[in-house]
C-alpha positions in Angstrom: 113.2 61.0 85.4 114.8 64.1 86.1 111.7 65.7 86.6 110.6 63.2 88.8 113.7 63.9 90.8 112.9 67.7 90.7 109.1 66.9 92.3 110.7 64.8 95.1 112.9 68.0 96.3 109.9 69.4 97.9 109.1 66.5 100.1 112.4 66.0 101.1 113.4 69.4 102.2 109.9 69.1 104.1 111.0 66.2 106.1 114.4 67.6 106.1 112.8 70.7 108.2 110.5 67.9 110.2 113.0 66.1 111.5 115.2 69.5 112.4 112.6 70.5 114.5 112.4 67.0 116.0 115.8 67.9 117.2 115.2 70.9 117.9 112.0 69.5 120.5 114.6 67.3 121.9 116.7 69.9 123.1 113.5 72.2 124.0 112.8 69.2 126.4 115.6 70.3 128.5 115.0 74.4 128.5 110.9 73.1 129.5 112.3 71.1 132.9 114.8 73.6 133.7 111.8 75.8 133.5 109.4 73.4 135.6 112.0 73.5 138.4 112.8 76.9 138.6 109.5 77.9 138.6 108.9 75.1 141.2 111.3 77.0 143.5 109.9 80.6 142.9 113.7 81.8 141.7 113.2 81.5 138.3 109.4 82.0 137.7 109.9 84.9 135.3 111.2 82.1 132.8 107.5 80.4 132.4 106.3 83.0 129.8 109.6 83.3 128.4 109.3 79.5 127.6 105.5 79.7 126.5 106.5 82.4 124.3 109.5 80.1 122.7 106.7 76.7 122.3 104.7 79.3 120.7 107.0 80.6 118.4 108.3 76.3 117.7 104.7 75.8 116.7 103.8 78.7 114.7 106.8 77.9 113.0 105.5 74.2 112.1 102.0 75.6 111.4 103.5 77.7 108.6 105.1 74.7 107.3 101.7 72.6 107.3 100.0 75.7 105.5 102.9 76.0 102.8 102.7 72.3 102.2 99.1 71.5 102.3 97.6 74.8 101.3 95.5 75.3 104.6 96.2 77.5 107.1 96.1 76.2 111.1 95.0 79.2 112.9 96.7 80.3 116.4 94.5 80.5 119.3 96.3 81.3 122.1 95.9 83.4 125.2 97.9 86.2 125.6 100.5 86.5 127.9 99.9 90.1 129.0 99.6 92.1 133.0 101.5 91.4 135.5 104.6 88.2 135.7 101.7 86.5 138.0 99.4 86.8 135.6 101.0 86.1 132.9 102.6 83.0 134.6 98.7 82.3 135.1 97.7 82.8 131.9 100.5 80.7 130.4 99.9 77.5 132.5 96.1 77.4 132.0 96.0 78.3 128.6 94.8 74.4 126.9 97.2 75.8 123.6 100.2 75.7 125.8 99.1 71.7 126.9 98.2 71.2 123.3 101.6 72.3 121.8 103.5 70.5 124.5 101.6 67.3 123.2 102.6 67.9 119.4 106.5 68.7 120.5 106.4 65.1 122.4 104.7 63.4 119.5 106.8 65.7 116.8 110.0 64.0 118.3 109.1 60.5 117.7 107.6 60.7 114.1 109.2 64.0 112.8 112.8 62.0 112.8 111.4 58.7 112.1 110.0 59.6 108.6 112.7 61.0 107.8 114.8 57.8 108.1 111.9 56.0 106.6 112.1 58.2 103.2 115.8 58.4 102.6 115.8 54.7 102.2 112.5 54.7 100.0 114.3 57.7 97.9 117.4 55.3 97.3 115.4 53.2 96.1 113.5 55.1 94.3 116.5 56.6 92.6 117.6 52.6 91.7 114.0 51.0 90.8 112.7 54.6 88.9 115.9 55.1 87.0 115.1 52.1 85.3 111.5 51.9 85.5 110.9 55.5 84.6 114.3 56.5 82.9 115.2 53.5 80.7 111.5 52.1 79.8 109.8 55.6 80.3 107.2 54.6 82.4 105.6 57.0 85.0 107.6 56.6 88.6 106.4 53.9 90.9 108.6 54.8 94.3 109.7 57.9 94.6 105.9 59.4 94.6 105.9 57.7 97.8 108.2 60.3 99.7 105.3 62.9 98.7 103.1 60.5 100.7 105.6 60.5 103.7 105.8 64.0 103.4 101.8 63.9 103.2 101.4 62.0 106.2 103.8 64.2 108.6 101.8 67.4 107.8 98.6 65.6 108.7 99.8 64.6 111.9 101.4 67.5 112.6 98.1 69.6 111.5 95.9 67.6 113.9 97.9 68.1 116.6 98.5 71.6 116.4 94.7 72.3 115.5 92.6 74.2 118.3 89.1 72.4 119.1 86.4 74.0 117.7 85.5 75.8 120.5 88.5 76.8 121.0 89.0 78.7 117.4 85.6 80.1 117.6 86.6 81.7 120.6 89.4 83.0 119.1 87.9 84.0 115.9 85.7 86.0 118.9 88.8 87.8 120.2 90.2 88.5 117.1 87.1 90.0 115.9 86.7 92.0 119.1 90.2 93.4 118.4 89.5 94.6 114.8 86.2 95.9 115.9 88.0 98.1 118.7 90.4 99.6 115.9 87.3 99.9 113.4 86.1 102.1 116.6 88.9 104.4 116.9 89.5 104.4 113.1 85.9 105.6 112.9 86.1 108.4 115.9 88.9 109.8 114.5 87.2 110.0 111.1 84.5 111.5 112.3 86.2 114.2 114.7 88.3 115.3 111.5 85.2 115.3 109.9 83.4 118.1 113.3 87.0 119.8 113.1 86.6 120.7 108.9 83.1 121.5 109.5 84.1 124.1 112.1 86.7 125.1 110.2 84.8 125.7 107.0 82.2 127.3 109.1 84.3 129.9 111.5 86.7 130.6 108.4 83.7 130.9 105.7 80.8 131.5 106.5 81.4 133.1 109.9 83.6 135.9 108.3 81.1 136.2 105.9 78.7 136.8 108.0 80.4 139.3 110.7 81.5 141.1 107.1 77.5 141.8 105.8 76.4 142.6 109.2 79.3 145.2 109.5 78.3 146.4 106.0 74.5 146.6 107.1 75.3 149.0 110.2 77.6 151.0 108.3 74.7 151.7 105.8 72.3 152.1 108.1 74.2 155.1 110.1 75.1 156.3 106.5 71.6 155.8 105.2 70.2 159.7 106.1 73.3 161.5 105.1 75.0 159.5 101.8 72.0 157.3 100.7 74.2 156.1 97.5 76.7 155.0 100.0 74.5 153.4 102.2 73.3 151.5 98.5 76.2 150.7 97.5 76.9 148.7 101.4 73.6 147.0 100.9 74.5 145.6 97.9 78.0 144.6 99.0 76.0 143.1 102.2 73.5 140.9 99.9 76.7 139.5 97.7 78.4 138.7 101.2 74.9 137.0 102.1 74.7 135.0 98.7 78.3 134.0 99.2 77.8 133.0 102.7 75.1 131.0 101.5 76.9 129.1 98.9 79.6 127.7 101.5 76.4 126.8 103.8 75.3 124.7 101.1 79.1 123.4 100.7 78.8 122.6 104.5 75.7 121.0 104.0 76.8 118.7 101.3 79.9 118.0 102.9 77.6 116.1 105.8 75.0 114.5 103.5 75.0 115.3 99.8 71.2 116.1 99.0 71.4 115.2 95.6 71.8 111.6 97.2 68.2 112.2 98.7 66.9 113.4 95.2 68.3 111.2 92.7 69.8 108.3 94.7 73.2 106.5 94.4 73.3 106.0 90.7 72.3 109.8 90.0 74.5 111.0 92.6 77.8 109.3 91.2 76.5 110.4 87.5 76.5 113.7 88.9 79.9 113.2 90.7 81.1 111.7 87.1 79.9 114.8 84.8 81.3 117.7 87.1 84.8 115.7 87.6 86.9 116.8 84.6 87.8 113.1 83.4 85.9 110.9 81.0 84.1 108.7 83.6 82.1 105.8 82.3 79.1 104.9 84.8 77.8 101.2 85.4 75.0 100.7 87.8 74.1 97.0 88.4 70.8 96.3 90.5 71.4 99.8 92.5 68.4 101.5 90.7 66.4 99.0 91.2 64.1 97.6 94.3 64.8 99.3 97.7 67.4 101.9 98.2 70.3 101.2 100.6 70.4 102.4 104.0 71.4 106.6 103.7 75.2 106.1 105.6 76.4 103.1 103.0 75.1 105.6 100.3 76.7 108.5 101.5 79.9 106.2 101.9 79.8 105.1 98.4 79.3 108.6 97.4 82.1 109.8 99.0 84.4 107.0 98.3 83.4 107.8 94.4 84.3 111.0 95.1 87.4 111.0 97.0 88.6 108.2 93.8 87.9 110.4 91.1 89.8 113.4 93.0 92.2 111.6 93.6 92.2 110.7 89.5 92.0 114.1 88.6 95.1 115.3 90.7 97.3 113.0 90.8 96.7 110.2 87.9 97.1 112.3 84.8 94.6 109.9 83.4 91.8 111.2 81.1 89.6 108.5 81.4 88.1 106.4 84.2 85.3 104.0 85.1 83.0 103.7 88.1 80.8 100.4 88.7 78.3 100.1 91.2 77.0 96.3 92.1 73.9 95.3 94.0 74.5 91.8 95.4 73.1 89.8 98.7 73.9 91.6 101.4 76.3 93.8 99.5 77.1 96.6 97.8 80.5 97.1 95.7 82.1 99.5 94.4 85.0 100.0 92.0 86.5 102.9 90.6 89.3 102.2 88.0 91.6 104.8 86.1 94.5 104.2 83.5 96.7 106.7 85.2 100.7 106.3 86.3 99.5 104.6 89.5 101.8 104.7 92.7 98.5 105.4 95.1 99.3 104.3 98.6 98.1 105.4 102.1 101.1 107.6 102.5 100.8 109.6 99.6 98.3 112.0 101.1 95.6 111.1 98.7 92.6 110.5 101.0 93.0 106.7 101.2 93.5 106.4 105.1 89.8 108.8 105.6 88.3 106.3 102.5 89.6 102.8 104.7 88.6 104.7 108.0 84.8 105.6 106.4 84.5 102.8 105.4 85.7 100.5 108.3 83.0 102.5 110.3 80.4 100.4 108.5 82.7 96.9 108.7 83.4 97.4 105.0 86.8 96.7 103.2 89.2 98.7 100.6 91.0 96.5 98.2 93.3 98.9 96.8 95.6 98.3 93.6 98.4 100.7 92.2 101.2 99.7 90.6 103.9 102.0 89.1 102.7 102.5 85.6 98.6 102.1 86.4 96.0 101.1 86.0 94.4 102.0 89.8 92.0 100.2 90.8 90.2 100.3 94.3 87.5 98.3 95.0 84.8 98.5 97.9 82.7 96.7 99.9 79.9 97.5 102.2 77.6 95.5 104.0 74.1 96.2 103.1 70.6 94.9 103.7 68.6 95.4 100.7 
């Protein structure tokens, strides 16, 4: 019995909050014709949106509800109340959610109070008929399950009056997508002008130097060449070390933009490679990769250099000796996951290369799923969109 009490809290506070809110519509009935009038007589026009804004905010509240009790969310799709108080006095009168949550606050009043009275008197006798039923003769509980029911059938109501049409969510799915495509945008320009900006740097304070250096050193020998040939000897050879050096950071540069050992040996080889020369212990699992067609060069040189960037990272700041990299080929997908038993603590703040990983890899509408508590293990795990 007691824990028959203890599942019957749940509903109860739901309806509790149901018919709350049903009071709460009651009263918003007045703030929406004070509204209607004002508005109606141009003094008070800038208190439309205002009043949009507070529906919206009544119903998002209600839809969190729904989700917490049912386990589904309701998604919003609304449109926003943005320009000038004209337009967003427009916007806010023909948007169909605004019409649609004014239906479910009308509706809300009536049934959100009214199952409440309906299940205080069903738990009563719930309490009466159970403790005997389920409490003396141990049986399982016949009435108070029917408050969950109650509680069942407000969310229901609730859910399909605060649901969009389908047209309606597609469109907002559409917006939304819009949005996070516009941020993927700028994420990705600014990744890659950092990207231009190291690879001028590297160049003018590299190999540039280098360069004005050994042709110094070749016009110095070449005026010293007639009278001091061991001197003019001794600048050519200084010249050719500056030449091999300046042709070491090219090849830096170059692998910087497109690591050729990904056009040689492939992913798999590549992040072997990247494994032997990082200093840790790193395990290698390829699933699929090696096998059929190669994926397209960016998503490879993404997953190289978010395999890269991870197992930096590892070495730096982990203090971990060990670490494992899998690689899996799946429909439409590549994933990648890159695992050390370090202390953990990684976040985007920390200056460990996350943001340029999440930014490089937004550019191709993948995601980062990153994973570092206090203590380790860290785990981040990747996802690109591929075709095969």
């Amino acid at each position: 019995m007691r824990e028959t009490l203890r599942r019957t809290r749940r509903p109860l506070e739901q309806l509790a909050v149901a018919g709350l809110l049903s009071l709460a519509s009651y009263l918003f009935v007045g703030v929406i014709l004070l509204t209607l009038v004002t508005t109606l007589i141009v003094v008070g026009a800038g208190v439309m949106p205002e009043t949009v804004l507070m529906l919206r905010r009544m119903a998002g509240f209600k839809r969190r509800r729904v989700a917490l009790w049912t386990g589904t969310d309701i998604p919003e799709a609304y449109v926003p109340l943005t320009g000038t108080l004209s337009e967003r006095v427009r916007a806010g009168v023909t948007d169909p959610a605004t019409y649609r949550d004014l239906r479910w606050l009308g509706l809300h009043f009536v049934y959100g109070w009214l199952l409440l009275y309906v299940s205080l008197p069903v738990f009563a006798v719930g309490v009466l008929v159970d403790g005997v039923w389920c409490g003396l003769l141990g049986r399982r509980a016949v009435v108070l399950p029917l408050v969950a029911r109650i509680a069942d059938l407000e969310a229901a109501w609730s859910g399909a009056l605060l649901k969009a049409s389908p047209e309606v969510e597609r469109a907002a799915r559409l917006t939304e997508r819009v949005e996070e495509l516009t941020v993927t945008r700028a994420g990705a320009v600014a990744a890659h002008g950092a990207e231009l900006r190291r690879i001028e740097r590297d160049l003018h304070d590299g190999t540039q130097a280098r360069l004005v250096s050994m042709s110094m050193r070749v016009g110095l020998a070449r005026r010293a060449f007639d009278k001091d040939p061991e001197a003019a000897r001794k600048l050519l050879a200084d010249a050719q070390d500056q030449a091999e050096e300046a042709l070491t950071e090219l090849r830096h540069v170059v692998r910087g933009i497109h690591p050729p050992i990904l056009t040689d040996r492939g992913l798999a080889g590549a992040v072997r490679a990247l494994a032997a020369s990082s200093g840790l212990e790193v395990a290698v699992r390829a699933e699929g990769v090696e096998e059929g067609p190669r994926a397209p060069a960016a998503v490879e040189a993404a997953a190289y250099f978010v395999v890269a960037e991870a197992l930096t990272n590892a070495a730096k700041h982990s203090g971990a000796a060990e670490a494992a990299v899998e690689l899996h080929r799946v429909a439409g997908m590549l994933r990648i996951s890159v695992r050390d038993e370090g202390r953990g603590g990684a976040d985007d703040a920390g200056g460990t290369g996350l943001l340029g990983m999440r930014r490089r890899v937004a550019a191709l509408d993948g995601t980062v799923e990153v994973a570092s508590p206090v203590g380790g293990p860290t785990v981040i795990e990747v996802e690109l969109p591929c075709a095969w």
